[in-house]
MMTF fields as JSON, N, C-alpha, C and O atoms, coordinates in Angstrom:
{
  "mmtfVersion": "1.0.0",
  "mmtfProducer": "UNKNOWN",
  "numBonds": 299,
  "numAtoms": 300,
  "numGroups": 75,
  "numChains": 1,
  "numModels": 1,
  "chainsPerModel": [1],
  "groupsPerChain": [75],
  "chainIdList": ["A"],
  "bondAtomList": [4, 2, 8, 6, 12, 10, 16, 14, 20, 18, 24, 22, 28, 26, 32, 30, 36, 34, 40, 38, 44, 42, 48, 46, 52, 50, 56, 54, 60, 58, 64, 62, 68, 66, 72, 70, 76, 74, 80, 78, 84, 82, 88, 86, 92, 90, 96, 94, 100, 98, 104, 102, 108, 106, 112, 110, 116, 114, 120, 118, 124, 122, 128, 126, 132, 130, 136, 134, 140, 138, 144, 142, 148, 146, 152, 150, 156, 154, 160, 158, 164, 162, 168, 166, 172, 170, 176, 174, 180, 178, 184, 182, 188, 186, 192, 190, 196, 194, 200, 198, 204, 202, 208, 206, 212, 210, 216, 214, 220, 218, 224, 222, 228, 226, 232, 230, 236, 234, 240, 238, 244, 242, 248, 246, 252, 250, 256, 254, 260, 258, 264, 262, 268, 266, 272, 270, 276, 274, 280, 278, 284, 282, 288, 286, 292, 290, 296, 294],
  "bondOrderList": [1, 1, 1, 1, 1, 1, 1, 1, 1, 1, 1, 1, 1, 1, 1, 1, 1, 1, 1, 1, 1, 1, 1, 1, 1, 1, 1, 1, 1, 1, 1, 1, 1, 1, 1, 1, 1, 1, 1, 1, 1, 1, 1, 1, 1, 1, 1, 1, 1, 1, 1, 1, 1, 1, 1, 1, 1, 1, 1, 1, 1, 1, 1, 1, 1, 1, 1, 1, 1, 1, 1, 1, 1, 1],
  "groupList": [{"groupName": "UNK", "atomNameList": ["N", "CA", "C", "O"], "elementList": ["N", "C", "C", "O"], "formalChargeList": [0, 0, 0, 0], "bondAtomList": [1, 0, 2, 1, 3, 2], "bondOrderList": [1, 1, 2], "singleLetterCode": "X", "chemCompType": "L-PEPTIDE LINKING"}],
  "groupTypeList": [0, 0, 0, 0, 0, 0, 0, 0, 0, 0, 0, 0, 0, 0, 0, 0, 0, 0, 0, 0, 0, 0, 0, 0, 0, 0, 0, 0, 0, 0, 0, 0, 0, 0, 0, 0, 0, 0, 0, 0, 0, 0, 0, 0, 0, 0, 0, 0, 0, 0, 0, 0, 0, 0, 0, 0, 0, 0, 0, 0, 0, 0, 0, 0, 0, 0, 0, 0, 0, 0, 0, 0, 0, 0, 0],
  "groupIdList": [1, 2, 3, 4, 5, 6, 7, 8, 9, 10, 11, 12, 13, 14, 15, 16, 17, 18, 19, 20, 21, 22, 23, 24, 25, 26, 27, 28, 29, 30, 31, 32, 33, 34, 35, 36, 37, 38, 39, 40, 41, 42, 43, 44, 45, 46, 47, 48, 49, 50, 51, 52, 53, 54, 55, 56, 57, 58, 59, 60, 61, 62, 63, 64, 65, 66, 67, 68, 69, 70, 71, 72, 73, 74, 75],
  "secStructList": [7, 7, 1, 7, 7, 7, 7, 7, 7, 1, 7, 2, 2, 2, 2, 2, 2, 2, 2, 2, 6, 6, 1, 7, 2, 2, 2, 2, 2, 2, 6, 6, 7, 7, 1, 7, 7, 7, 2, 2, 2, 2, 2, 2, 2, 2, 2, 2, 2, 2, 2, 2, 2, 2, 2, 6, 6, 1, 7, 7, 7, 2, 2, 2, 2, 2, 2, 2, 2, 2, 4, 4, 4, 7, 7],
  "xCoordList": [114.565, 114.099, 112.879, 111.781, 113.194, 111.898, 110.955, 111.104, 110.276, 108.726, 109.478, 108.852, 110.773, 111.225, 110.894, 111.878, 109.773, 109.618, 110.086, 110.024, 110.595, 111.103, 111.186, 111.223, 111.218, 111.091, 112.462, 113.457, 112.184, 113.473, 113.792, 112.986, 115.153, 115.992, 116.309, 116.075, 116.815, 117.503, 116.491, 115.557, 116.728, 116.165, 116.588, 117.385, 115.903, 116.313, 117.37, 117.816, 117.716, 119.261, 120.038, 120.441, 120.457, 121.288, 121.155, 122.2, 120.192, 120.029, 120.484, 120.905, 120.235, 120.995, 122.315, 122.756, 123.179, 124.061, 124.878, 125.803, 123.937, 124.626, 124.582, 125.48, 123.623, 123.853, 124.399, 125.103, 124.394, 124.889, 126.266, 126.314, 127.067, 128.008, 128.888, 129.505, 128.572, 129.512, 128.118, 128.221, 127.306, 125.874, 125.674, 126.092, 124.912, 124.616, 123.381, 122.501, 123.26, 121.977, 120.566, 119.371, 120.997, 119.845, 119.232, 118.154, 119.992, 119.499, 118.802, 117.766, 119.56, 118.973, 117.95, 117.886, 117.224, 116.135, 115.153, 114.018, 115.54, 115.007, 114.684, 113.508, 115.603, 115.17, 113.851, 112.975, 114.057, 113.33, 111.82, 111.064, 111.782, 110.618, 110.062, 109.541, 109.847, 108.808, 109.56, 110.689, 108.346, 108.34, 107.426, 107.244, 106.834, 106.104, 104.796, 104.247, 104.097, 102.913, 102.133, 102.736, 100.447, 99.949, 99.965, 100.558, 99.12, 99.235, 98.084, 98.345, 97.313, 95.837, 96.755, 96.632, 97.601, 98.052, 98.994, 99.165, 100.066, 100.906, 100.408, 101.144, 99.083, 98.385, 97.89, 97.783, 97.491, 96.887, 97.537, 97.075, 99.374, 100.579, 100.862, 100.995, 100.857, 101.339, 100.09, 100.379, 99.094, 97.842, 98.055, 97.91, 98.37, 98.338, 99.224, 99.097, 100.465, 101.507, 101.568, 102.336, 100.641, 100.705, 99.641, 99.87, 98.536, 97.676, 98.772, 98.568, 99.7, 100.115, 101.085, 101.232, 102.053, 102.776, 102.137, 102.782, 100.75, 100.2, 99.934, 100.351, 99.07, 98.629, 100.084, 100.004, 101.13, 102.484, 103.095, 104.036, 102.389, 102.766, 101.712, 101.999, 100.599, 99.754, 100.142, 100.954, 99.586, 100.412, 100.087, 100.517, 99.399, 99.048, 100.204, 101.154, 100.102, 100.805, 101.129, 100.416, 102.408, 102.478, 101.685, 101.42, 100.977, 99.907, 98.958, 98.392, 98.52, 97.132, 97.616, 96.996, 98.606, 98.703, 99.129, 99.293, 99.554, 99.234, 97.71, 97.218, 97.253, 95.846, 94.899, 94.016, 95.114, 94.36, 95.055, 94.322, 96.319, 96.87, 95.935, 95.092, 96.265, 95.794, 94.323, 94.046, 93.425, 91.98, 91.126, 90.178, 91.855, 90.81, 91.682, 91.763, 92.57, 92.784, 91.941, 91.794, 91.253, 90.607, 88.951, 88.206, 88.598, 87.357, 86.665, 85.465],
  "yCoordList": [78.165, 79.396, 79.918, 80.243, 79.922, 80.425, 78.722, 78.055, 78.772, 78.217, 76.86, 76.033, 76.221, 75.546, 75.191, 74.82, 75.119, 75.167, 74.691, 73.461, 75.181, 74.038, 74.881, 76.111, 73.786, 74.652, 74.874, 74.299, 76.382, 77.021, 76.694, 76.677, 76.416, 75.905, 76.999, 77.162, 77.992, 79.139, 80.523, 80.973, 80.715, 82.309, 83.091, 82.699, 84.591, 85.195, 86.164, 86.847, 86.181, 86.616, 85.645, 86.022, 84.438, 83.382, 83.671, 84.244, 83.581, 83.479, 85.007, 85.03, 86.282, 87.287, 87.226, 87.574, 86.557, 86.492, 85.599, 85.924, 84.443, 83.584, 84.078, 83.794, 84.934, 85.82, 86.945, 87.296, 87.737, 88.671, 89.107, 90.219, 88.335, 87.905, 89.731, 89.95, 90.761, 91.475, 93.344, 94.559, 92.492, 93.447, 93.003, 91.882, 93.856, 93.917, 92.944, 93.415, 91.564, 90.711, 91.592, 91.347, 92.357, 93.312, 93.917, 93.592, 94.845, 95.581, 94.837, 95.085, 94.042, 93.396, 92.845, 92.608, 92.469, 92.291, 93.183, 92.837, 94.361, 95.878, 96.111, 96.288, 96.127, 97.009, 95.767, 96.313, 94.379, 93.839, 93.661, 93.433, 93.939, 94.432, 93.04, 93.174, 91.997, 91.088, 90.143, 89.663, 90.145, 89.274, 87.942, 87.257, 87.787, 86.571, 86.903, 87.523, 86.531, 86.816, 85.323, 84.271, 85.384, 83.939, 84.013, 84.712, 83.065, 82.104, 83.314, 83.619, 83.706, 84.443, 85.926, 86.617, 86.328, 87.512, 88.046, 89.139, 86.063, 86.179, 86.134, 86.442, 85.742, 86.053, 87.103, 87.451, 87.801, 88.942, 89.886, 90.492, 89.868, 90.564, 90.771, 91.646, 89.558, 88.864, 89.208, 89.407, 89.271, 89.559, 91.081, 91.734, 91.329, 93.649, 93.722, 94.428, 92.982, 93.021, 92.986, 93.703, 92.024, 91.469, 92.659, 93.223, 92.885, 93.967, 95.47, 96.26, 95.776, 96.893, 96.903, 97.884, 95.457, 95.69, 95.486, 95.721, 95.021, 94.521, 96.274, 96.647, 97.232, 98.655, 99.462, 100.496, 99.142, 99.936, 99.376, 99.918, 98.297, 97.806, 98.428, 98.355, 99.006, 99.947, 100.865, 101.718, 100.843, 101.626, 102.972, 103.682, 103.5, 104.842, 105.733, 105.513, 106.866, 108.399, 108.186, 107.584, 108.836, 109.215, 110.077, 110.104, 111.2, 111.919, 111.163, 111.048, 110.573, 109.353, 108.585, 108.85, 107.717, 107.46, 108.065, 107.311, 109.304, 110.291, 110.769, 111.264, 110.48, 111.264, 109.887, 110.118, 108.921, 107.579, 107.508, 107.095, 107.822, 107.144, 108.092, 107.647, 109.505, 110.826, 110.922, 111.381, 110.589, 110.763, 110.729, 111.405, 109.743, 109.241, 109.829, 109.202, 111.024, 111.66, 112.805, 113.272, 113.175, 114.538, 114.299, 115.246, 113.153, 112.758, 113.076, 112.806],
  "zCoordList": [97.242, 97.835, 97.08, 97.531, 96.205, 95.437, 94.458, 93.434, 95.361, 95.512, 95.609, 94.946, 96.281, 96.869, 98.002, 98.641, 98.665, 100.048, 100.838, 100.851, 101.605, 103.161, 104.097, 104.13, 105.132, 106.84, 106.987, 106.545, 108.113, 108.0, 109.411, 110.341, 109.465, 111.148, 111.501, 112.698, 110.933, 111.692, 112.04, 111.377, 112.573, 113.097, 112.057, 111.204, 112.101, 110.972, 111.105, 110.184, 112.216, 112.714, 112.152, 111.051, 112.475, 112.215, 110.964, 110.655, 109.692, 108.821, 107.898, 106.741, 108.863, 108.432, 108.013, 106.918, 109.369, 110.074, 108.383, 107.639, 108.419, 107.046, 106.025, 105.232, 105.655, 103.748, 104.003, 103.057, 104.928, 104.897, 105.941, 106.466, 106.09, 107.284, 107.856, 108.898, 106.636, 106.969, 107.582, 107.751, 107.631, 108.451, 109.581, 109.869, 110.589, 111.861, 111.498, 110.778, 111.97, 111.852, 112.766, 112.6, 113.468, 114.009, 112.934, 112.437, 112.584, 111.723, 110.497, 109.88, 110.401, 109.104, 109.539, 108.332, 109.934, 111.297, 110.991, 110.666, 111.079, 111.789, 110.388, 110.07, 109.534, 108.406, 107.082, 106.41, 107.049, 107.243, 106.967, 106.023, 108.588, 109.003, 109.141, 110.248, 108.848, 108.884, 110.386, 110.483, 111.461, 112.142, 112.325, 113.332, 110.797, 110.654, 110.531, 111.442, 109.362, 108.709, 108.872, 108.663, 109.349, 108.599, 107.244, 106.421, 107.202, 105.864, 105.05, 103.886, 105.477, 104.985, 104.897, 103.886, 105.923, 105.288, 104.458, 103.918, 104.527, 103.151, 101.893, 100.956, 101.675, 100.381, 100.035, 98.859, 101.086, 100.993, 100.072, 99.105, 100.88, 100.668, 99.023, 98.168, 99.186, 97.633, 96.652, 95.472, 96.933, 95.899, 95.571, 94.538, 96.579, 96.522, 95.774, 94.773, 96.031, 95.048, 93.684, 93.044, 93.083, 92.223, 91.542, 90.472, 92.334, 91.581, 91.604, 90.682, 92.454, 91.913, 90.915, 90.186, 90.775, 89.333, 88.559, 87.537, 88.192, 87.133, 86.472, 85.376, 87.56, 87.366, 87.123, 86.46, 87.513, 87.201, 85.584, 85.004, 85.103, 83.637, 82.765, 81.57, 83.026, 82.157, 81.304, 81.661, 79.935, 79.393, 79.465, 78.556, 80.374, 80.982, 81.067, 81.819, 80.192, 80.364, 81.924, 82.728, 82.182, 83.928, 84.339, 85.541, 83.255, 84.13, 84.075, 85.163, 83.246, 83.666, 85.006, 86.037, 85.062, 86.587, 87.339, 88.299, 87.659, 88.786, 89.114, 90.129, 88.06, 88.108, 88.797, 89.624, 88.483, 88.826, 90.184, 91.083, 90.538, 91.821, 92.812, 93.59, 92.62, 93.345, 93.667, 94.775, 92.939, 92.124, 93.762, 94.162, 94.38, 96.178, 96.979, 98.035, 96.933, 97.902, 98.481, 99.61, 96.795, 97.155, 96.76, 96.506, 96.755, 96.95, 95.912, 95.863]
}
């Protein structure tokens, strides 16, 4: 699973349905959220990611990163 790759047979209901046998596979669906990303926007995903835990491991005061998070709201 992790950086194991392989193609997946089941839907992600079925696949709800198998890890999580005692949830509504809808919901688990629903809450989710992903109905399939390309390849250019699973990197994308994964890059933002990676730049926001990298900025959440800073050793910045919490008012320094409130002040850096806030800073482009008010122009």
């Amino acid at each position: 699973m992790l950086c194991d790759h392989y193609p997946v047979s089941l839907s992600l209901a079925e696949q709800a349905k198998a890890l999580l046998p005692d949830l509504d596979p809808v919901m688990v669906e629903r809450v989710l959220g992903r109905a399939g990303y390309s390849t250019a926007e699973e990197r994308e995903a994964e890059t933002l990611a990676t730049l926001i835990r990298h900025r959440a491991r800073t050793d910045a005061t919490l008012a320094d990163r409130l002040r850096n998070t806030l800073d482009g709201f008010h122009g």
